[in-house]
C-alpha positions in Angstrom: 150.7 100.5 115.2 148.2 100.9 112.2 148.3 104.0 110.5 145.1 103.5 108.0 141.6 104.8 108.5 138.5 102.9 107.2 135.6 104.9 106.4 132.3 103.3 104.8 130.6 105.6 102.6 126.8 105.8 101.4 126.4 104.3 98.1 128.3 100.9 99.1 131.7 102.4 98.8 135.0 102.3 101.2 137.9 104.4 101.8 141.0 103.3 103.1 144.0 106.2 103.7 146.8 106.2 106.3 146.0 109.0 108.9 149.6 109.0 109.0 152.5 108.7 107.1 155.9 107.8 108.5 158.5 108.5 106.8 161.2 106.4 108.0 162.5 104.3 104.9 162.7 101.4 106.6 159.3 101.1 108.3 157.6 98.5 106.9 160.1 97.1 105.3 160.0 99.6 102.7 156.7 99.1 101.3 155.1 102.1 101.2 152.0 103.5 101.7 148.0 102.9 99.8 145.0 104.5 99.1 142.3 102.6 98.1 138.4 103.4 97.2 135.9 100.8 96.3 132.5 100.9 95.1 129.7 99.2 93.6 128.3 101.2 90.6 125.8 97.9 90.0 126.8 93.8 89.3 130.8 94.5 89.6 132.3 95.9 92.8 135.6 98.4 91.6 138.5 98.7 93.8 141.2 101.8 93.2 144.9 101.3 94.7 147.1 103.8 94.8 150.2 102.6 96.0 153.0 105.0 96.9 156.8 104.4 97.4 157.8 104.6 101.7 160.6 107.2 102.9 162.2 110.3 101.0 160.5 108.7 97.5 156.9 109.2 99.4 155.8 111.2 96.6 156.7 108.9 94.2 153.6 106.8 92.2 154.9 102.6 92.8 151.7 101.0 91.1 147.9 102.0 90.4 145.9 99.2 90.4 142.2 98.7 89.7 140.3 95.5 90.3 137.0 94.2 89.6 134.8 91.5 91.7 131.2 90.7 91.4 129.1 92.8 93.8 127.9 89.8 95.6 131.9 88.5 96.5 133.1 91.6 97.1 133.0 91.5 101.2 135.6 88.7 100.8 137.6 90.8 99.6 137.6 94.0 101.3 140.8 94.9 103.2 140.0 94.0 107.2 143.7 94.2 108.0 143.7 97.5 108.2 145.9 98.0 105.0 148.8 95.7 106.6 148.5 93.4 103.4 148.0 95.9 100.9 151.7 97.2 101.2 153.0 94.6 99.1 
């Protein structure tokens, strides 16, 4: 089952969290778990990953990532998977 929320925010901006976080080493194959917050500040649409290690490492950081796409693309690439690709 999915475990991430979506919420669209005033101000063209996204959040996407897991609502909950199993902590099972091997679900998902390990992966993990993200954050991620994206907004459009003007031209350039910002995305924020944080991207967390699954199982007893849960608190541990795996990779922040930030991204930038022009406003206008940026629905292309919004997560609509509910963050099942973004575990990677």
């Amino acid at each position: 089952a999915m475990q991430y929320m979506l919420l669209d925010l005033e101000g063209y901006a996204s959040v996407l969290f897991p609502y909950k976080i199993d902590q099972d080493p091997d679900a998902h194959d390990g992966n993990g778990w993200v954050q991620s917050l994206d907004w459009s500040p003007g031209r350039i649409r910002l995305q924020a990953d944080r991207k967390v290690l699954g199982g007893v490492k849960l608190r541990g950081l795996k990779t922040l990532e930030l991204t930038e796409v022009e406003a206008e693309a940026a629905d292309q690439w919004r997560p609509n998977d509910d963050g099942e690709n973004m575990r990677q």
